[in-house]
C-alpha positions as a LaTeX table, in Angstrom:
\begin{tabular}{lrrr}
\hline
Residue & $x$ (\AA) & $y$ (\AA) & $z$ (\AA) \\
\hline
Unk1 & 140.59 & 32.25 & $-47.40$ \\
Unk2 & 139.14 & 31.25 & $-50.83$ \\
Unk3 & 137.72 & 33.73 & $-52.94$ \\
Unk4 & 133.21 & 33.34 & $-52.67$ \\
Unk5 & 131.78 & 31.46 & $-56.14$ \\
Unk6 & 130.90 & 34.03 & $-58.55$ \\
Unk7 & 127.16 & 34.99 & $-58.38$ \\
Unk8 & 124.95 & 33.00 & $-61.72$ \\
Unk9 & 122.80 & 35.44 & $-63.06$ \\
Unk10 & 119.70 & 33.91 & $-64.81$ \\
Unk11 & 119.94 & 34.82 & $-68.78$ \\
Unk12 & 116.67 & 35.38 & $-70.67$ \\
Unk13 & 116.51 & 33.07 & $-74.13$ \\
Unk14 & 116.73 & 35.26 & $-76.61$ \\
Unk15 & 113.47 & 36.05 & $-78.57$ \\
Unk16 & 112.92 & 34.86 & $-81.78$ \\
Unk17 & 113.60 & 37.46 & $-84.81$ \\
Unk18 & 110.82 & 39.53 & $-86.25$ \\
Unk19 & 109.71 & 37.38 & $-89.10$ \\
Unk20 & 110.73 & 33.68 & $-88.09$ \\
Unk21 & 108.17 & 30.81 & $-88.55$ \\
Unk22 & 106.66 & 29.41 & $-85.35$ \\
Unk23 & 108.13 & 26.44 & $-84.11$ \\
Unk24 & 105.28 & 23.93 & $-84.45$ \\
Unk25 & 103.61 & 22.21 & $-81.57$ \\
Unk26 & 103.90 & 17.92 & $-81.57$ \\
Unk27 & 100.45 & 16.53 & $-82.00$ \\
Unk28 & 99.63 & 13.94 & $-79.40$ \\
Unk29 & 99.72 & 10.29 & $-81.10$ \\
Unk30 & 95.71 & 9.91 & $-81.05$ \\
Unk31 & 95.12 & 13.24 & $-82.05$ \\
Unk32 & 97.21 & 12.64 & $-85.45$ \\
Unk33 & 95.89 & 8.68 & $-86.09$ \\
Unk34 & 92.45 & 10.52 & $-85.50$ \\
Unk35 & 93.00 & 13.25 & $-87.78$ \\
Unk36 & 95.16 & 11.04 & $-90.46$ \\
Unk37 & 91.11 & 8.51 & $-90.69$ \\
Unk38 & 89.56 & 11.58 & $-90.91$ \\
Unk39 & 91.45 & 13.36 & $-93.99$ \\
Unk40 & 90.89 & 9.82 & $-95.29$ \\
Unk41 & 87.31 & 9.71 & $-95.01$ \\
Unk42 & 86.54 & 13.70 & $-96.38$ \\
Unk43 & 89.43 & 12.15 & $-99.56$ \\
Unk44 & 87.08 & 8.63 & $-99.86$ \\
Unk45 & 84.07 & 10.96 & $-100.03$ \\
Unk46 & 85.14 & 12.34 & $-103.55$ \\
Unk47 & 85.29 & 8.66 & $-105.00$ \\
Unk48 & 81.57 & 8.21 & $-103.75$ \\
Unk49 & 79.96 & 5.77 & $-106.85$ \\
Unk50 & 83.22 & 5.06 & $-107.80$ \\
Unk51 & 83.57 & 0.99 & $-107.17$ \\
Unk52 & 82.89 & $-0.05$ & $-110.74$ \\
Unk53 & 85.98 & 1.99 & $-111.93$ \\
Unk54 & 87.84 & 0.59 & $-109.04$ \\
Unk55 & 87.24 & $-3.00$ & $-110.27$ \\
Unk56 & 87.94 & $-2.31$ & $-113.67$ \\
Unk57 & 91.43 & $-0.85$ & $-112.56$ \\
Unk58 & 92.62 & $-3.69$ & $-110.79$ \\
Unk59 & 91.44 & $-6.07$ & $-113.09$ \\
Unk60 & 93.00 & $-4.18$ & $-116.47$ \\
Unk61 & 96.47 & $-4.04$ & $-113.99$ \\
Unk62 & 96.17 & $-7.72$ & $-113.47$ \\
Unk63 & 96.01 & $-8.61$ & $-117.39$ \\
Unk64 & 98.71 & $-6.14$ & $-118.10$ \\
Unk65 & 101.32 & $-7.22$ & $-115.45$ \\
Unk66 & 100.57 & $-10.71$ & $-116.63$ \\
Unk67 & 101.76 & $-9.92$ & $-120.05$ \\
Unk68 & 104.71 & $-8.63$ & $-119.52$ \\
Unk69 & 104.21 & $-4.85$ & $-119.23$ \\
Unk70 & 106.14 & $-3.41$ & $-116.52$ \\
Unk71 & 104.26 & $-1.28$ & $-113.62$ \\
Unk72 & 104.54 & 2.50 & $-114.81$ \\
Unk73 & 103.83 & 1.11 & $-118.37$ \\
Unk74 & 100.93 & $-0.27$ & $-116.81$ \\
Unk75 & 99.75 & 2.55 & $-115.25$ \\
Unk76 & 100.50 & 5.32 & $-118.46$ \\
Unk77 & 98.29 & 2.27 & $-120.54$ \\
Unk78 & 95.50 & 2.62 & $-117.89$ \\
Unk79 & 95.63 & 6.09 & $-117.87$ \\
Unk80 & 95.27 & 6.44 & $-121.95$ \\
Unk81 & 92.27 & 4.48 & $-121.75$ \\
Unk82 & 90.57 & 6.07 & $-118.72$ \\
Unk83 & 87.73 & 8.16 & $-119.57$ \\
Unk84 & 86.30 & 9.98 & $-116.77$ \\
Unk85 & 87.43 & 12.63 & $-115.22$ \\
Unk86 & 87.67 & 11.31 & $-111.54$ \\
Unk87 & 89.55 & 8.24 & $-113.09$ \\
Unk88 & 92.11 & 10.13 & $-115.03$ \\
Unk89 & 93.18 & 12.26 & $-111.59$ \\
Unk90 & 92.91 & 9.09 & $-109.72$ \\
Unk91 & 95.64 & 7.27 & $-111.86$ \\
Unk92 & 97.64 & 10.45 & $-112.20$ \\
Unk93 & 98.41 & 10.20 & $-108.39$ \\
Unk94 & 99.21 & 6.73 & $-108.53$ \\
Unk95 & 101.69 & 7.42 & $-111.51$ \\
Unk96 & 103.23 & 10.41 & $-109.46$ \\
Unk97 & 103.64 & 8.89 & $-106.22$ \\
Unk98 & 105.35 & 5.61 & $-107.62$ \\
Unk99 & 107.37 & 7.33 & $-110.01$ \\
Unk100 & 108.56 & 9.40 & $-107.32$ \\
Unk101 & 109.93 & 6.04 & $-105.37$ \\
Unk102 & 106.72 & 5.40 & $-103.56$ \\
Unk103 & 105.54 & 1.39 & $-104.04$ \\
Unk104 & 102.05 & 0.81 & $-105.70$ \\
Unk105 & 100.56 & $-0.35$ & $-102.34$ \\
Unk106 & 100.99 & 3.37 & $-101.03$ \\
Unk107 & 100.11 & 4.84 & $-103.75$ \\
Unk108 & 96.79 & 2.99 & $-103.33$ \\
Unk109 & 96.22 & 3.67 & $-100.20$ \\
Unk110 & 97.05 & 7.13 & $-100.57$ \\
Unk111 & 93.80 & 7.71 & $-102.53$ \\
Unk112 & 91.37 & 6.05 & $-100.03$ \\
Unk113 & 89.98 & 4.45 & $-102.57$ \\
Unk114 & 91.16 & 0.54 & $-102.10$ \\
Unk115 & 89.72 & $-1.34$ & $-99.25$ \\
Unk116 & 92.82 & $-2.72$ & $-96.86$ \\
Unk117 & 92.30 & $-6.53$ & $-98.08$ \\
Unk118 & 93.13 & $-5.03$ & $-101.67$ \\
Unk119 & 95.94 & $-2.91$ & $-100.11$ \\
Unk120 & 97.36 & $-5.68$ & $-98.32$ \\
Unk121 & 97.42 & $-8.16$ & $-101.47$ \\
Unk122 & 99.21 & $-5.93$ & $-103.27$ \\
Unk123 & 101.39 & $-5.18$ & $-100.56$ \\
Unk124 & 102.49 & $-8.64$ & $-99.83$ \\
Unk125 & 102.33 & $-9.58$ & $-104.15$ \\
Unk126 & 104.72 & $-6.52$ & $-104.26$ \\
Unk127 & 107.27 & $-7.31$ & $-101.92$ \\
Unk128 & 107.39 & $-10.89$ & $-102.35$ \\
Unk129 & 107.48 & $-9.92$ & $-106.55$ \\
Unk130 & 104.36 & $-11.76$ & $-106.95$ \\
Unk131 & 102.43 & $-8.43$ & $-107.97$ \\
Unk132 & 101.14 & $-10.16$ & $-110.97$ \\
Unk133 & 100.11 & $-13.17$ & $-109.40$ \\
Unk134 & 98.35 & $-11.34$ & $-106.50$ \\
Unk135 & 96.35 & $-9.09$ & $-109.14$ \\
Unk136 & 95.66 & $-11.66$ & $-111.12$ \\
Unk137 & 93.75 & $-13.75$ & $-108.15$ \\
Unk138 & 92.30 & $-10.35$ & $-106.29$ \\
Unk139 & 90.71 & $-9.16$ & $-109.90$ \\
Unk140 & 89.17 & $-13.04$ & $-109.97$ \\
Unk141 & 88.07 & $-12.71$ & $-105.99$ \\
Unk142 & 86.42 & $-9.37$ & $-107.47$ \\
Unk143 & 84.47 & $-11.11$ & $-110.44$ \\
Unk144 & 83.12 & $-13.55$ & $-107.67$ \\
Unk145 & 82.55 & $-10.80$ & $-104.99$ \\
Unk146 & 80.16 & $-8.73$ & $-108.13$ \\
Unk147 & 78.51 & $-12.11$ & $-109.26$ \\
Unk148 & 77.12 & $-13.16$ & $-105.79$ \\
Unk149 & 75.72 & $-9.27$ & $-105.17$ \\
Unk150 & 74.39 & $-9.27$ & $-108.63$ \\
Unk151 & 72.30 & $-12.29$ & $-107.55$ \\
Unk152 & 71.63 & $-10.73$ & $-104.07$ \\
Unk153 & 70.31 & $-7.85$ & $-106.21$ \\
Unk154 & 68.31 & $-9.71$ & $-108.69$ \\
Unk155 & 66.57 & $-12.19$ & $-105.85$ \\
Unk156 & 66.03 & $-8.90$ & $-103.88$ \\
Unk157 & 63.92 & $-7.32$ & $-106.91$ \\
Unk158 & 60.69 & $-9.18$ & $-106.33$ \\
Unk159 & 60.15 & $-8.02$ & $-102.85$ \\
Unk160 & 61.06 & $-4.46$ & $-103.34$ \\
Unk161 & 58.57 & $-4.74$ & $-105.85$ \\
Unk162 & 55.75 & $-5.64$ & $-104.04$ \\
Unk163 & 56.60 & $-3.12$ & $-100.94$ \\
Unk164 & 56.42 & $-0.17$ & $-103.37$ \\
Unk165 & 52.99 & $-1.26$ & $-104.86$ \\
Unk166 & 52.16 & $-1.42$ & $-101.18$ \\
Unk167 & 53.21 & 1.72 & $-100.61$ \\
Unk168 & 51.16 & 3.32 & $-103.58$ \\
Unk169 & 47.97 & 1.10 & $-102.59$ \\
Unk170 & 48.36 & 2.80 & $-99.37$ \\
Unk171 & 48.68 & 6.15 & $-101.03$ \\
Unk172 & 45.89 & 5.98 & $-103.38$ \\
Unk173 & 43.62 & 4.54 & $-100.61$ \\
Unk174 & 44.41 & 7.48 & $-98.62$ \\
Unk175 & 44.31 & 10.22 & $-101.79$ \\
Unk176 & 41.52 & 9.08 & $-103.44$ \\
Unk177 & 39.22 & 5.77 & $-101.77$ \\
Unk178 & 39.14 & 6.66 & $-98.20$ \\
Unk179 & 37.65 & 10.21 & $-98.35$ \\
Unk180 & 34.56 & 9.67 & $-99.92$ \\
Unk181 & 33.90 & 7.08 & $-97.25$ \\
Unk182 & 34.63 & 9.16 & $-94.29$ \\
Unk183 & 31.20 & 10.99 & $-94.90$ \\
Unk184 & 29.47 & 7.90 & $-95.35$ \\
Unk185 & 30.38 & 6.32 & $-91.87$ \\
Unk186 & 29.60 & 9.65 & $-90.48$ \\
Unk187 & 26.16 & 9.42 & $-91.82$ \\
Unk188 & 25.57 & 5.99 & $-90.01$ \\
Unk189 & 25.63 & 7.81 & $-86.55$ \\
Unk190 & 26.56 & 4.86 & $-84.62$ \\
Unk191 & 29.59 & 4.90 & $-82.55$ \\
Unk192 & 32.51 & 3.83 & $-84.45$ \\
Unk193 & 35.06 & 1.13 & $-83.35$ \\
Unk194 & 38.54 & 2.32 & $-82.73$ \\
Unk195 & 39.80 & 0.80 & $-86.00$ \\
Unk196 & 37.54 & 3.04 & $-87.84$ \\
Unk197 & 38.40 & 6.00 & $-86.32$ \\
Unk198 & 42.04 & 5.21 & $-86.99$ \\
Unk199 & 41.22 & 5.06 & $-91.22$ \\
Unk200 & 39.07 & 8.20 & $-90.74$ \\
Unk201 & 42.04 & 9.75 & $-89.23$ \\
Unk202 & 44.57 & 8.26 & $-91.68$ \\
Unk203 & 41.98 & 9.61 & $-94.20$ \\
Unk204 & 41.61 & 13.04 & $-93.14$ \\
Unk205 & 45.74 & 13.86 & $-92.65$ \\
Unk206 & 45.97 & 12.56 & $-95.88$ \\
Unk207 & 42.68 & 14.93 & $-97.58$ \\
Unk208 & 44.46 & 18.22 & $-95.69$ \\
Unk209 & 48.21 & 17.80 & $-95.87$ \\
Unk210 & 48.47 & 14.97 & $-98.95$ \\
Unk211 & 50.47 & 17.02 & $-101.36$ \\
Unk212 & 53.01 & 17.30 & $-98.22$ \\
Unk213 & 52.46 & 13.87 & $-96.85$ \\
Unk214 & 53.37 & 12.13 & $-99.88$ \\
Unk215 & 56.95 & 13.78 & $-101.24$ \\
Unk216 & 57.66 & 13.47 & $-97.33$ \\
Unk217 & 57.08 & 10.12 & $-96.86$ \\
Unk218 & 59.26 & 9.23 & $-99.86$ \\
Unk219 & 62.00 & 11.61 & $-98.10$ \\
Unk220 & 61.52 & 9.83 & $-94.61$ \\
Unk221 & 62.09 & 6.58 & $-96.76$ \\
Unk222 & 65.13 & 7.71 & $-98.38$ \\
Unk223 & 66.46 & 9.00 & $-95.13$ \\
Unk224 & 65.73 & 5.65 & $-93.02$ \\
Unk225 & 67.87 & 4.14 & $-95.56$ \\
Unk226 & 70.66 & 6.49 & $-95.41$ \\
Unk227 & 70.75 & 6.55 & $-91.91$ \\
Unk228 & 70.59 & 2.59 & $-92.02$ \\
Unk229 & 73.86 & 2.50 & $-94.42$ \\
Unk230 & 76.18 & 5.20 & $-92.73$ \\
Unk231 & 75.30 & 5.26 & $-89.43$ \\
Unk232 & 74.72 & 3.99 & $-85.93$ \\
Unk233 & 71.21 & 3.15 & $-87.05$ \\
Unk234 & 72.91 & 0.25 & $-89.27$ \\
Unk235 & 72.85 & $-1.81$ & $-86.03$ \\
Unk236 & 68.85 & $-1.86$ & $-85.71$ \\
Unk237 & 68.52 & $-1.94$ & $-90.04$ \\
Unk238 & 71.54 & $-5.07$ & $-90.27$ \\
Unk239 & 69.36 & $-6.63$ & $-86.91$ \\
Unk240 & 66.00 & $-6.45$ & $-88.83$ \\
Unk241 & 67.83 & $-8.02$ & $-91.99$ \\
Unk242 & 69.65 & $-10.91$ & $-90.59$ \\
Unk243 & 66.53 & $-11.71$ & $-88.75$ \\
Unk244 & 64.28 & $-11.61$ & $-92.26$ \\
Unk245 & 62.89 & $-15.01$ & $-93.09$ \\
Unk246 & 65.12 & $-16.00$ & $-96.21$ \\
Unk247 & 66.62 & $-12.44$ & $-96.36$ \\
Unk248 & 68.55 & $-13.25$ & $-93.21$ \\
Unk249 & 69.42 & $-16.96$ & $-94.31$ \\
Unk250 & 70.79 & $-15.34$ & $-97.75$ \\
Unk251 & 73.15 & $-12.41$ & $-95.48$ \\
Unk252 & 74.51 & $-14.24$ & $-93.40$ \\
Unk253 & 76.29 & $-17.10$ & $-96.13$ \\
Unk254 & 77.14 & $-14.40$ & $-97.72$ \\
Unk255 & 79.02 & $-12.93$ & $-94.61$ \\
Unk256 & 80.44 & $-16.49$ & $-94.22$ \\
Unk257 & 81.69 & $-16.52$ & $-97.70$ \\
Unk258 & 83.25 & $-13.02$ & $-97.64$ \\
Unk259 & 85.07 & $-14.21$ & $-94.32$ \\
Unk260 & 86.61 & $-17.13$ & $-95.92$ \\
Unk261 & 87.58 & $-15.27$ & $-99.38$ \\
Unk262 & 89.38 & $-12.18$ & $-97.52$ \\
Unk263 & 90.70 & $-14.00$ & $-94.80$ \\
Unk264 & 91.83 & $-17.14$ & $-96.45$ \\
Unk265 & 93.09 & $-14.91$ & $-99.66$ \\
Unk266 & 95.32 & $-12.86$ & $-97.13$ \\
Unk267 & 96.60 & $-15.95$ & $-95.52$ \\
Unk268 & 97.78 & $-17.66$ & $-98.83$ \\
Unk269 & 99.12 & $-14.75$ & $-100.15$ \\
Unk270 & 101.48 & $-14.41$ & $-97.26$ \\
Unk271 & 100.05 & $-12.02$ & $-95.39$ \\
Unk272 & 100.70 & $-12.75$ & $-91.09$ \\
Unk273 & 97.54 & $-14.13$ & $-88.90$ \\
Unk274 & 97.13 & $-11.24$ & $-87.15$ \\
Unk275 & 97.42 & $-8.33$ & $-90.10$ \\
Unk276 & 94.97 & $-10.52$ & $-91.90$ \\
Unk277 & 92.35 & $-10.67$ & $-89.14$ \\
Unk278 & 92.92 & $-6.97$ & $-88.78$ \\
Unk279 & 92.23 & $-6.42$ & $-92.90$ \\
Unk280 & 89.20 & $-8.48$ & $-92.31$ \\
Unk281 & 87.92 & $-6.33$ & $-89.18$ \\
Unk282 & 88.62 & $-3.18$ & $-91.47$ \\
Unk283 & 86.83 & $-4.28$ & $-94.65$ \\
Unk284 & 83.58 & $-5.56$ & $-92.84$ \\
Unk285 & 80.85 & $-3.47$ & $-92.97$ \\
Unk286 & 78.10 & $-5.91$ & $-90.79$ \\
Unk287 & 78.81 & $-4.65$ & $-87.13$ \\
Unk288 & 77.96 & $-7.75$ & $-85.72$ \\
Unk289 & 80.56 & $-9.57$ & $-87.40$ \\
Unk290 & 82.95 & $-6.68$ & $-87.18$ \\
Unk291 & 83.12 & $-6.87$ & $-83.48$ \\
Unk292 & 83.47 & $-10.54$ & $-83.42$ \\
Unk293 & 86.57 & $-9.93$ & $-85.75$ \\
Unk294 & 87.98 & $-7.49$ & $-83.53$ \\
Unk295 & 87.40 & $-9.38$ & $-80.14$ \\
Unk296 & 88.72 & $-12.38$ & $-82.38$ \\
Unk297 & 91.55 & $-10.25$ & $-82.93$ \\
Unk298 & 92.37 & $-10.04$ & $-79.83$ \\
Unk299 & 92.81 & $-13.10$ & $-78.63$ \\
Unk300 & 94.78 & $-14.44$ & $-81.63$ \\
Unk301 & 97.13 & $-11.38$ & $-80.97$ \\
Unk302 & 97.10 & $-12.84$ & $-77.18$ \\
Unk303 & 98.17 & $-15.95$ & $-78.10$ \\
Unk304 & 95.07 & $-18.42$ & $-78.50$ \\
Unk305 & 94.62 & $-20.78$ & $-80.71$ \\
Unk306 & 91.39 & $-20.07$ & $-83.35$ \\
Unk307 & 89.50 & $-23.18$ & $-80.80$ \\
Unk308 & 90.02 & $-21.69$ & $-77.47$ \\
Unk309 & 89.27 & $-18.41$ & $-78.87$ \\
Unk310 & 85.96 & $-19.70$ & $-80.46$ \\
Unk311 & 85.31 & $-21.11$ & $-77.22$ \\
Unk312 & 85.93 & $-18.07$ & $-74.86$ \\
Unk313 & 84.01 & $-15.64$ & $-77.63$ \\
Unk314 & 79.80 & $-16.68$ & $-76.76$ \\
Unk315 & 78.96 & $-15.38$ & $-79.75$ \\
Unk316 & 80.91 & $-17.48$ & $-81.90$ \\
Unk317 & 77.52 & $-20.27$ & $-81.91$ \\
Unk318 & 75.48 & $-17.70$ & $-83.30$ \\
Unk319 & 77.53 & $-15.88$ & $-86.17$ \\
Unk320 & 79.77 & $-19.44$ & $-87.27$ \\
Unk321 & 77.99 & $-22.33$ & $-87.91$ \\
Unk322 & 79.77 & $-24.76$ & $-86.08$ \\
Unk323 & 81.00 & $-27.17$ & $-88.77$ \\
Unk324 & 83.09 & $-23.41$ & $-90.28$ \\
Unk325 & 84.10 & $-23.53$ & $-86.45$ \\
Unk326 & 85.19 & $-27.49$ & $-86.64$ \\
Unk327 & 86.72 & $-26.94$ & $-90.38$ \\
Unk328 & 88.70 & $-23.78$ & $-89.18$ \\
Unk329 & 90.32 & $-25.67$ & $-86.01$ \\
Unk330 & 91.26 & $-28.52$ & $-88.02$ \\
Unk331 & 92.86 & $-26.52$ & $-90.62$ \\
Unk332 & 94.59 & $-24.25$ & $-88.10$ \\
Unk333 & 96.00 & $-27.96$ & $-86.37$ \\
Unk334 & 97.16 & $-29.29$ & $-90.02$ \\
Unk335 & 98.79 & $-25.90$ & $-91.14$ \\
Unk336 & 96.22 & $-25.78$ & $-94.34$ \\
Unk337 & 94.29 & $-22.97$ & $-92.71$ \\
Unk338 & 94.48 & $-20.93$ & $-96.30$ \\
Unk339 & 92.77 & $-23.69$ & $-98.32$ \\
Unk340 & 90.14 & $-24.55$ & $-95.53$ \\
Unk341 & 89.10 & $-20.78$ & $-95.64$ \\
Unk342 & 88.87 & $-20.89$ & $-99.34$ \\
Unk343 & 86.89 & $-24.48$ & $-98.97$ \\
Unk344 & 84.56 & $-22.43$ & $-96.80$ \\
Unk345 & 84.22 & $-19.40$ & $-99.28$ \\
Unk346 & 83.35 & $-21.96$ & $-101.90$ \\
Unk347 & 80.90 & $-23.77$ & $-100.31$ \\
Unk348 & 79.19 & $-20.97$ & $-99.17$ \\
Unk349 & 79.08 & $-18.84$ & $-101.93$ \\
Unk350 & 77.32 & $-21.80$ & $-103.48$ \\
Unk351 & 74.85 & $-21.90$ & $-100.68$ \\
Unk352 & 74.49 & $-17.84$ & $-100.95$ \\
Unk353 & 73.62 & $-18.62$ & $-104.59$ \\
Unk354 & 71.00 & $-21.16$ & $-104.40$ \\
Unk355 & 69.49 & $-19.45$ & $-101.44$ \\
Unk356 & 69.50 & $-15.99$ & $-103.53$ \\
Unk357 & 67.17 & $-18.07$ & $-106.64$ \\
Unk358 & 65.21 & $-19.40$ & $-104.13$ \\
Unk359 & 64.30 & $-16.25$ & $-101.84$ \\
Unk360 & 61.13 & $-15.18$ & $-104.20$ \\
Unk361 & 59.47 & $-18.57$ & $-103.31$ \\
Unk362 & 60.61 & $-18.19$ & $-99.63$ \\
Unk363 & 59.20 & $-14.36$ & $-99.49$ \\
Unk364 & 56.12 & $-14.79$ & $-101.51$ \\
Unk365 & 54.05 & $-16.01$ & $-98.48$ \\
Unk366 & 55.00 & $-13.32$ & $-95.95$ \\
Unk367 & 54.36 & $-10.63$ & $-98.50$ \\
Unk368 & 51.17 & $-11.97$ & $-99.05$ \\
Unk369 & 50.04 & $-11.85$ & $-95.82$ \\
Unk370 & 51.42 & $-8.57$ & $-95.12$ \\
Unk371 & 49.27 & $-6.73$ & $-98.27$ \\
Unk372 & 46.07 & $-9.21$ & $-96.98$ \\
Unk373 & 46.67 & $-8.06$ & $-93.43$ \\
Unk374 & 46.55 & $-4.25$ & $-94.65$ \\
Unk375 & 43.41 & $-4.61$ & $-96.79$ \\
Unk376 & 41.62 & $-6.76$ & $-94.11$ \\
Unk377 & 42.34 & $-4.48$ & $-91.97$ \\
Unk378 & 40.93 & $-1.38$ & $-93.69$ \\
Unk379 & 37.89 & $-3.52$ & $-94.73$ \\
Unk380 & 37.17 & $-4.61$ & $-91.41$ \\
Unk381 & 37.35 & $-0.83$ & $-90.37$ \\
Unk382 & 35.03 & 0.26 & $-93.15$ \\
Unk383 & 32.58 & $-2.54$ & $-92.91$ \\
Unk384 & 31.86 & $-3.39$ & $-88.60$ \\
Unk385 & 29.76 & 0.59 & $-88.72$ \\
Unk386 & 27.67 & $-1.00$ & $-91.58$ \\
Unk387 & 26.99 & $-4.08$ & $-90.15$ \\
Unk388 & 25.94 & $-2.36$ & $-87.14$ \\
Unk389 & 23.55 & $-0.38$ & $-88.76$ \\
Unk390 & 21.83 & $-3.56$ & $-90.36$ \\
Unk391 & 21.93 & $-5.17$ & $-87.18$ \\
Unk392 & 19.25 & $-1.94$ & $-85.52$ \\
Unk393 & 17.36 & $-2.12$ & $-88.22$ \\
Unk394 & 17.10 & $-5.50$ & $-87.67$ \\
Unk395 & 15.97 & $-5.10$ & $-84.46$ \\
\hline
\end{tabular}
């Protein structure tokens, strides 16, 4: 008879010594990706105001590499001649991280200050030992990018002009004009049309509460544009812009041109279709164009060709005229995709330019008739109780 199996007896693990370091728990994949963008955006928030220097960098690396100097040389030069603060511990990273073995694409990105087109230029210039070169042509796409919003800025000067005096007229009407009328309508004793009662109570909220009213306003116009810039409210500000006689005409070549510079930049610098697409998704800021991009994205990472994509995305019509749609496909077919895109950029950074002089003569006539519209309408307000008062005597 065989002897019976010997009985297992379930063994505790042993605990873990007084003193020993927890063993840490494995963050889920979209917890860490979600926690990585948002240690990036808290570090991007100290390099708020910060785009000037950021330009200047690239550009003095550019000249540098081109002459010869070799990358930490480069760097120790930039960092002699920085001045501020911000910039010096900025460049300091950058010198620590590649010294310690890390490329200069990293260390870029490592600072959240570089957008990912820049990152991905000087990726794809450092592997490919084209650094130089790729600096060289991002610092000249930079010069371009700051002379097309310097003229954005300078054609958008007239009309912020005018909607500030508007702003004060409406003030000092309120303040100072419309409360010694209030007592003179009242004196009329007639019954007052609806418009009238609207400047009478316009009038009076500003007599009680102006010193409050005014500062606030000014806050609530601050605030609108915050909220317009950095968050979901962009949707409704960027709908009211593109949709701005002229304003809209001058945003949206300049979205064109941006499209063709970043995109066609990645694609001759050697950069695949689909990690250039995905650059250009990242650096746009316009949400209708960024979700094109993505969904665009999509379906070149599917497979399709840039036409049948086009065609199966409905907004494509509305956001690419359709000769950049015709111009892209044929480019795509001949395998000069890269120079078409820059043809575009071209083109319509010239268009972007001309429409930019032009957009004081194009808003001129609509800001007109808003300021006439506001003072017709208060004098129509202040003068129908008068005329009715003429008219019974009249009678």
């Amino acid at each position: 008879m065989p002897a019976p199996a010997p009985e297992r007896v379930a063994v505790a693990p042993a605990p873990e010594p007084d003193g020993a370091p927890p063993v840490p728990k494995k963050i889920p994949p979209r917890f860490a990706a979600q926690r990585k963008e948002l240690q990036k955006f808290l570090s991007s928030l100290n390099h708020l105001g910060m785009g000037r220097q950021r330009m200047m960098f690239i550009q003095s690396m550019a000249m540098m590499l081109t002459a010869g100097l070799s990358l930490v040389d480069s760097l120790q030069t930039q960092m002699l001649e920085a001045k501020s603060k911000a910039v010096k511990g900025l460049i300091q990273g950058i010198i620590a991280a590649v010294e310690g073995g890390s490329p200069l694409w990293k260390a870029m990105d490592d600072q959240s200050l570089f957008s990912p087109y820049e990152i991905a230029l000087v990726r794809i210039g450092e592997e490919g030992g084209n650094l130089a070169r790729n600096m060289q042509y991002l610092a000249e796409q930079q010069e371009k990018d700051r002379a097309l919003k310097a003229k954005v800025k300078m054609a958008m000067i007239y009309p912020a002009i005018v909607i500030v005096l508007v702003f004060v007229l409406i003030m000092g009407l309120g303040l100072f004009v419309l409360p010694n009328l209030v007592q003179v309508l009242y004196s009329l004793h007639v019954d007052l049309p609806l418009a009238t009662r609207i400047v009478i109570g316009f009038s009076q909220l500003f007599e009680a509460h102006g010193v409050v009213m005014t500062p606030l306003l000014f806050l609530v116009l601050i605030l609108v544009l915050l909220m317009g810039k950095y968050t979901r409210f962009r949707v409704v500000s960027q709908w009211v812009v593109f949709h701005t006689p002229g304003i809209g005409s001058l945003a949206k070549e300049a979205t064109i041109a941006q499209f063709g510079v970043i995109l066609g930049g990645l694609l001759r610098a050697g950069v695949p279709l689909v990690e250039a697409l995905s650059s250009l998704a990242e650096v746009t800021h316009i949400i209708a164009y960024k979700s094109f991009y993505q969904r665009l994205l999509e379906h070149v990472n599917a497979g399709d060709s840039f036409s049948k994509s086009f065609t199966l995305l409905p907004e494509t019509s509305r956001l690419l005229p359709v000769s950049v749609q015709q111009l892209i496909v044929t480019g795509e077919r001949s395998g000069a995709l890269a120079d078409v895109l820059m043809k575009i950029a071209d083109m319509y950074d010239k268009k972007a330019s001309e429409t930019a002089e032009k957009l004081p003569v194009i808003l001129e006539p609509l800001l007109l008739i808003i300021v006439a519209g506001i003072v017709a309408g208060i004098a129509f307000a202040i003068i129908v109780p008068i005329y009715k008062v003429v008219g019974n005597i009249g009678h």
